[in-house]
N, C-alpha and C positions, 0 to 999 in steps of 0.2 A: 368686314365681309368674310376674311378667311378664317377669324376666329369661330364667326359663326359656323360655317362649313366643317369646320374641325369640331366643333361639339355634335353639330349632327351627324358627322361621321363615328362618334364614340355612340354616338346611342344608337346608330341603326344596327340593328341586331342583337339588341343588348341582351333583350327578354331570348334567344334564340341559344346565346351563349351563355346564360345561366342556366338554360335548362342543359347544356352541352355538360356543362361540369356539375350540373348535380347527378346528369344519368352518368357521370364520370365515377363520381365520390358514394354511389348508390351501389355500384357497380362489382362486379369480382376482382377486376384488375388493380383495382386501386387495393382493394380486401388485401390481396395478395403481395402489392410492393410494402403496404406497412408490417402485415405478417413477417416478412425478409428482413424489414429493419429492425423490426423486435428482436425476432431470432438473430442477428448480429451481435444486436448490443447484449442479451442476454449469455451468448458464448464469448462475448469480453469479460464480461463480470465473470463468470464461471471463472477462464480464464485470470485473472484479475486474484480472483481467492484459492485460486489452487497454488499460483505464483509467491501469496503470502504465504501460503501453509509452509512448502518448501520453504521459503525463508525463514522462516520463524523457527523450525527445525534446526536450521543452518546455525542458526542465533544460539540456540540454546545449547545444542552440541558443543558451540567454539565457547562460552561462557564456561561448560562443565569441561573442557580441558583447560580452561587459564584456571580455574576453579584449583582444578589438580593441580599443576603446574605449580603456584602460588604455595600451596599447601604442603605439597614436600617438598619444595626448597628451604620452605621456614622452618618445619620438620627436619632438613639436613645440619641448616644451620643449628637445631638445638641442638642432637646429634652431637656435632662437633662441639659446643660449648661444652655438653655434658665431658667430653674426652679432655678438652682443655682448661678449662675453668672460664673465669670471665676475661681471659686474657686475648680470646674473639675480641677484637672492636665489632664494635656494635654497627648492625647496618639498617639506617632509619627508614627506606621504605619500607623493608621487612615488618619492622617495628607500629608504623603510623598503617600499613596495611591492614594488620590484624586489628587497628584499633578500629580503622573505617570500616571493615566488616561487620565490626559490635556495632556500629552507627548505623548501617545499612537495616541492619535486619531490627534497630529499636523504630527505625524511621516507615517501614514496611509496615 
């Protein structure tokens, strides 16, 4: 008996509250909370790709100063070889660097 009671309470008004929520979803208000959500998420992304750009700038900046970096220290070191002869001991990252470079830009 109160199941029953309970299902006729779900249906009474049922046809009353669909048409509640389709003059809802019909409606401007509703028009206008998803317009808000749209405009949200598309000033994330905005956001989102401007936050890359910056980085990727950032990236390539600090790349082309180790770039340097790398390049005239090996540049000092020959430098002084050239002043001393081979009598520099050799120093292997220097060495195995310039090679992985050649490796880099065959593999690019």
């Amino acid at each position: 008996m109160v199941q029953v009671h309970s299902v006729r309470e779900v249906h009474i008004g049922k046809n009353e509250k669909k048409e509640i929520v389709y003059i809802y979803i019909m409606g401007q208000e509703f028009k206008n909370r998803v317009e808000a959500i749209v405009e949200a998420f598309i000033a994330i992304k905005e956001g989102l790709e401007q936050e890359k750009r910056t980085v990727t700038r950032a990236w390539s900046k600090r790349e082309k100063e180790i770039e340097r970096v790398l390049h005239n220290t090996t540049g000092m070191c020959g430098d002084i070889q050239g002043f001393i002869g081979r009598s520099l001991p050799p120093i292997k990252l220097l060495e195995n660097d310039s090679e992985d470079e050649g490796d880099d830009i065959v593999s690019d």
